[in-house]
C-alpha positions as CSV (number, residue, x, y, z in Angstrom):
1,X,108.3,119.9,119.8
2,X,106.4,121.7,116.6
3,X,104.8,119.8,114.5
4,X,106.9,120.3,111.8
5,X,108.8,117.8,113.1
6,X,106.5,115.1,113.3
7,X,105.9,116.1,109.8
8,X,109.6,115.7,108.8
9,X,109.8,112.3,110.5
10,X,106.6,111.0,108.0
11,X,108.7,112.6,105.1
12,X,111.9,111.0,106.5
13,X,109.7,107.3,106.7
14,X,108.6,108.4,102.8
15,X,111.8,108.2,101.3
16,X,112.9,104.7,103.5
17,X,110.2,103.3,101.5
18,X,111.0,104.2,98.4
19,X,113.7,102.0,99.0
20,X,112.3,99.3,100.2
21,X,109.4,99.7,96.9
22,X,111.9,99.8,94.5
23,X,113.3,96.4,96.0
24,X,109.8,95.0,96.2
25,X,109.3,95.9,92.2
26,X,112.8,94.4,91.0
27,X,112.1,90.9,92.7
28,X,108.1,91.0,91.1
29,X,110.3,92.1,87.9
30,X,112.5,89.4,88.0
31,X,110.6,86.4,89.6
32,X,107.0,87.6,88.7
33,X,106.0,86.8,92.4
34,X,103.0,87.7,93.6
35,X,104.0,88.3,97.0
36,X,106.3,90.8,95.7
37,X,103.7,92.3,93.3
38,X,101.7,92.9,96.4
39,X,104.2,94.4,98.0
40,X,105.1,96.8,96.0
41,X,101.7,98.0,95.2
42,X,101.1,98.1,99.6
43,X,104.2,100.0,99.7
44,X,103.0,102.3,97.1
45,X,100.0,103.4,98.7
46,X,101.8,103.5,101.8
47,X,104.3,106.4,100.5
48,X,101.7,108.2,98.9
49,X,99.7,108.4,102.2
50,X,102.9,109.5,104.1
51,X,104.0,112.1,101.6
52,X,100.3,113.5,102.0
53,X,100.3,113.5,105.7
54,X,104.3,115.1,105.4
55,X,102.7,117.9,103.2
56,X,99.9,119.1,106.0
57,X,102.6,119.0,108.9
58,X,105.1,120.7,107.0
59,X,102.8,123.4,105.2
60,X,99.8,123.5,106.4
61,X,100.3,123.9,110.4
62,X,97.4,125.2,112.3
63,X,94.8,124.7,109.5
64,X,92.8,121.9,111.1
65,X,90.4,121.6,108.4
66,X,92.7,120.7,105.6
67,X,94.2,118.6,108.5
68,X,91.2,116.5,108.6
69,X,90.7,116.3,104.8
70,X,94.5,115.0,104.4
71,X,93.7,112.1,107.2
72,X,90.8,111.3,105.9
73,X,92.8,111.0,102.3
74,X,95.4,109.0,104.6
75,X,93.1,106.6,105.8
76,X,91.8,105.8,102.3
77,X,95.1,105.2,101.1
78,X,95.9,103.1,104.0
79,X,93.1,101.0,103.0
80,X,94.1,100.1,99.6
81,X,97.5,99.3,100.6
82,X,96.5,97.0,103.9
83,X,93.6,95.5,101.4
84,X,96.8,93.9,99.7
85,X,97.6,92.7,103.0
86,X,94.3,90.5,103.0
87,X,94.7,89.8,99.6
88,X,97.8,87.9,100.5
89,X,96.3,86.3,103.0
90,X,93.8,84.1,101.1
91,X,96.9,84.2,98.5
92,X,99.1,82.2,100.8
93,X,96.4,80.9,103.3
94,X,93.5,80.1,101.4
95,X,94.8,79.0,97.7
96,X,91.5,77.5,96.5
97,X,89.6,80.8,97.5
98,X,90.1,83.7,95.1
99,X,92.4,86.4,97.0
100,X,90.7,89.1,96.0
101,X,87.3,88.0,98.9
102,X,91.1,88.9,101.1
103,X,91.3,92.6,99.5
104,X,87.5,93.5,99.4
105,X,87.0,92.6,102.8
106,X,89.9,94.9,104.0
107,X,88.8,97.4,101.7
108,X,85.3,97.7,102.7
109,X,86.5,97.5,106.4
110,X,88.8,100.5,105.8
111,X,85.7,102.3,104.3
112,X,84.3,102.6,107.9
113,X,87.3,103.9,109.3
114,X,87.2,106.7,106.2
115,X,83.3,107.3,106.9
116,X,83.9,107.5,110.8
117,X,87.0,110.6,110.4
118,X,84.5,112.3,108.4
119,X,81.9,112.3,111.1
120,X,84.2,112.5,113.9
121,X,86.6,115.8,114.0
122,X,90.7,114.9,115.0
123,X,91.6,116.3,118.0
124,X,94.3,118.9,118.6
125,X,97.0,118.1,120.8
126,X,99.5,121.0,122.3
127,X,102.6,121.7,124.5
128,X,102.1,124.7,126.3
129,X,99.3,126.3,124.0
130,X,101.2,125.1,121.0
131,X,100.0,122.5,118.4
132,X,102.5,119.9,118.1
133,X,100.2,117.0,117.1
134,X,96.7,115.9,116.1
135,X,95.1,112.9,117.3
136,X,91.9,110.9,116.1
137,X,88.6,110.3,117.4
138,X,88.8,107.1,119.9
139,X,86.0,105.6,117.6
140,X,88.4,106.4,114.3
141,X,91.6,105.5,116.1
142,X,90.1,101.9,116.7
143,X,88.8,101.3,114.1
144,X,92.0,102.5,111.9
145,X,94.3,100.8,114.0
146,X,92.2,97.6,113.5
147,X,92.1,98.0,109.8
148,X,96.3,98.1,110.1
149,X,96.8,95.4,112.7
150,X,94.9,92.5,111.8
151,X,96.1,92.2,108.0
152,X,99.8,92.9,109.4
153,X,99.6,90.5,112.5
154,X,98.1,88.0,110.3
155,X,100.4,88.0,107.0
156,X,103.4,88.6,109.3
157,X,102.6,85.4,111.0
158,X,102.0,83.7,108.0
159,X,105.2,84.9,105.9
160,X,107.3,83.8,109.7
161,X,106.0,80.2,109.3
162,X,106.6,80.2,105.9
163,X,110.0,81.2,106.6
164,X,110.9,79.3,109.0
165,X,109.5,75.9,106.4
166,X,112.2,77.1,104.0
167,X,115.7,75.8,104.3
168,X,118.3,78.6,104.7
169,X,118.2,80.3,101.1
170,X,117.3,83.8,100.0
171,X,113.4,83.2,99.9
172,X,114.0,82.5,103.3
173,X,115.5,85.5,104.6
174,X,112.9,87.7,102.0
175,X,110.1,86.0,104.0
176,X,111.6,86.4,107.0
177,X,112.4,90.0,106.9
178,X,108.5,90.7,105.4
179,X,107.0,89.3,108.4
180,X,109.1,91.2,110.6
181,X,107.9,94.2,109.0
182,X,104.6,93.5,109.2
183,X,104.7,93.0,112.9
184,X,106.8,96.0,113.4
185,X,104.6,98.0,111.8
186,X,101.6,97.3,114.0
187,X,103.7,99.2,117.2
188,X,103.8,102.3,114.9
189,X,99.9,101.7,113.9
190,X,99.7,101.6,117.8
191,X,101.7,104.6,118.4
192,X,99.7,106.9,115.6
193,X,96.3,105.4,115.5
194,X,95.3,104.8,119.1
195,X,94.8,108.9,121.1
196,X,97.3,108.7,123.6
197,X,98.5,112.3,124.7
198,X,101.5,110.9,126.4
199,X,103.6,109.7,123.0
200,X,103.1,112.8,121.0
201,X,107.1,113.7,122.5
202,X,108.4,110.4,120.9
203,X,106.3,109.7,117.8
204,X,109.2,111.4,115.3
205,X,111.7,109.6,117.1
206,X,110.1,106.3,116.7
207,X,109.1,106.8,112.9
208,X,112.9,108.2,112.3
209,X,114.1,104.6,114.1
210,X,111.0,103.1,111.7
211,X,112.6,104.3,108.9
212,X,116.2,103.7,108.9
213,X,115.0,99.6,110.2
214,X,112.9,99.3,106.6
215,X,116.3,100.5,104.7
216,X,118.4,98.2,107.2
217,X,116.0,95.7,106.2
218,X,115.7,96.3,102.7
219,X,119.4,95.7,102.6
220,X,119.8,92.7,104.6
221,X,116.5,90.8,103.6
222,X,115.1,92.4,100.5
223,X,118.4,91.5,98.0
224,X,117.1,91.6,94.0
225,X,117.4,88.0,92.7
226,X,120.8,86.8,91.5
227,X,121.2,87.1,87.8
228,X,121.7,84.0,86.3
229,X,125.1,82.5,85.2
């Protein structure tokens, strides 16, 4: 499988999340949440990181050096949109503590991870003496998939309790379908951050799945506010 496949799949998972942004910025339009807000500006991030890494799979094949520069790009995006994540945190978990202790500790955290790809070269991964993949240093891939997973796991949690405190209404099912997100989106963290040889075959397949579950969910949980009667 070429890599300009896994690079379609990333643009595929680009455009799901438009979706799902736009959703995020008409509830923060209409109920000036915060949690929406933060949302939108993580899923922001998010697409521009996966539009970038898109662009190198799909045009620059082969040309490990801009590779690594576009990853290294990647990861610094990721870490502005996951420092949201610990923003929201402190936000929902720590209200007498100002949130933004939440985003500057992600942030700096995610520095690391940007300061360790530049160090440590990706590694090429092929099929039969093609390159179908790239994967990053075990020291990177840790620390990257730490940076994603423990603001996810953590806010996902939260936003489930939270949920599950509401009685059935729509901020219920918005809560709910956010911390399902978030825990979902620590298996694809897994999948891409963590070098393991044996899921280059099925990483499009599972970012294609990713993708159409954030527009099934931006449908079924992410519904813009009611206008009022």
């Amino acid at each position: 499988m070429s890599i300009f496949f896994h690079g379609l799949s990333w643009l595929i998972a680009a455009i799901a999340w438009t979706f799902l942004s736009f959703r995020f910025w008409q509830n923060f339009i209409k109920t000036k949440s915060k949690v929406a807000e933060s949302f939108f500006y993580f899923s922001v991030f998010l697409i521009i990181s996966m539009l970038c890494t898109a662009v190198g799979q799909l045009f620059f094949i082969g040309n490990l050096s801009i590779l690594q520069a576009g990853l290294t790009l990647n990861i610094f995006l990721n870490t502005l949109a996951f420092a949201y994540f610990g923003y929201l945190i402190f936000y929902i978990k720590f209200p007498n503590i100002s949130p933004k202790i939440g985003f500057l500790s992600v942030f700096i955290f995610g520095l690391g991870a940007v300061i360790l790809n530049i160090l440590f070269p990706i590694r090429p991964l092929g099929e039969t003496g093609k390159l179908v993949a790239f994967s990053l240093h075990f020291l990177t891939g840790i620390c990257y998939f730490i940076l994603i997973a423990v603001p996810a796991l953590i806010l996902g949690f939260l936003l489930l309790k939270e949920a599950l405190s509401f009685p059935p209404s729509e901020e219920r099912t918005k809560s709910l379908g956010l911390g399902i997100l978030c825990i979902l989106g620590v298996l694809i963290s897994f999948l891409y951050a963590i070098p393991r040889p044996e899921f280059i075959s099925i990483r499009p397949f599972i970012m294609i799945g990713w993708a159409i579950g954030v527009i099934l969910l931006a449908i079924l949980t992410q519904k813009p506010p009611s206008p009022p009667y």
